[in-house]
Each structure stands twice: as structure tokens, then as C-alpha cells.
C-alpha positions as CSV (number, residue, x, y, z in Angstrom):
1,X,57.5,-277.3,-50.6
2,X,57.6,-277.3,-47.0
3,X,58.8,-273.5,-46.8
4,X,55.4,-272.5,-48.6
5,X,53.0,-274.4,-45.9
6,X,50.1,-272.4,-45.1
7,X,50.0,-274.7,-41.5
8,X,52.6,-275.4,-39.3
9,X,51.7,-279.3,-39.4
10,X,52.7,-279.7,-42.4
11,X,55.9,-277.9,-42.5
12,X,57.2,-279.8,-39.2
13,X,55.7,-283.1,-40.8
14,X,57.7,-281.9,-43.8
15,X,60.7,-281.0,-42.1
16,X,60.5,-284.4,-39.9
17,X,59.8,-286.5,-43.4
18,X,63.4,-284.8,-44.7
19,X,65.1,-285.6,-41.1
20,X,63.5,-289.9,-41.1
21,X,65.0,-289.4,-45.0
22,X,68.5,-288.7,-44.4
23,X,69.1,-291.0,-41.6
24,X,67.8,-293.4,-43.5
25,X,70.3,-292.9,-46.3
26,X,73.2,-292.9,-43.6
27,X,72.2,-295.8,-42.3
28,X,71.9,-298.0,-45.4
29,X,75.4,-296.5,-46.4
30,X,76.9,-297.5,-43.0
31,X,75.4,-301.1,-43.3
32,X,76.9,-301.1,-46.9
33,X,80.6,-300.0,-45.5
34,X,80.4,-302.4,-42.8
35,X,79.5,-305.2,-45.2
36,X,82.4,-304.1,-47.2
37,X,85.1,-304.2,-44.4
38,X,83.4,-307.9,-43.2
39,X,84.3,-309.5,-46.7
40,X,80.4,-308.9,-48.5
41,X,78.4,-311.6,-48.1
């Protein structure tokens, strides 16, 4: 979707969107693994 923007705002929000996205996902998996090594709860 963000290939076929007609402005470049969009396809840097895009691309900036799919960047805040991912590191999001690493971070809740690296707060989940630390949990993990600390016992859970």
C-alpha cells in the first residue's frame, strides 16, 4: 500500500507506521522472555 502512494507523506508515514510496528512486536516479545527467565509472575 505504501509502494503505490501518490505523495511522499504518506509513504514515509507508511514506512514509519511499519518501523513503530515492529519494534513494537520486539519489545513485547523481549518483556515476555525476560518474564520467563524471572519465574512469570
Amino acid at each position: 500500500m505504501a509502494s503505490h502512494a501518490a505523495d511522499t507523506t504518506f509513504y514515509y508515514t507508511g514506512l514509519a507506521v511499519f518501523v513503530i510496528a515492529v519494534l513494537a512486536v520486539f519489545y513485547v516479545m523481549r518483556r515476555a522472555f525476560d518474564e520467563a527467565e524471572q519465574g512469570g509472575h
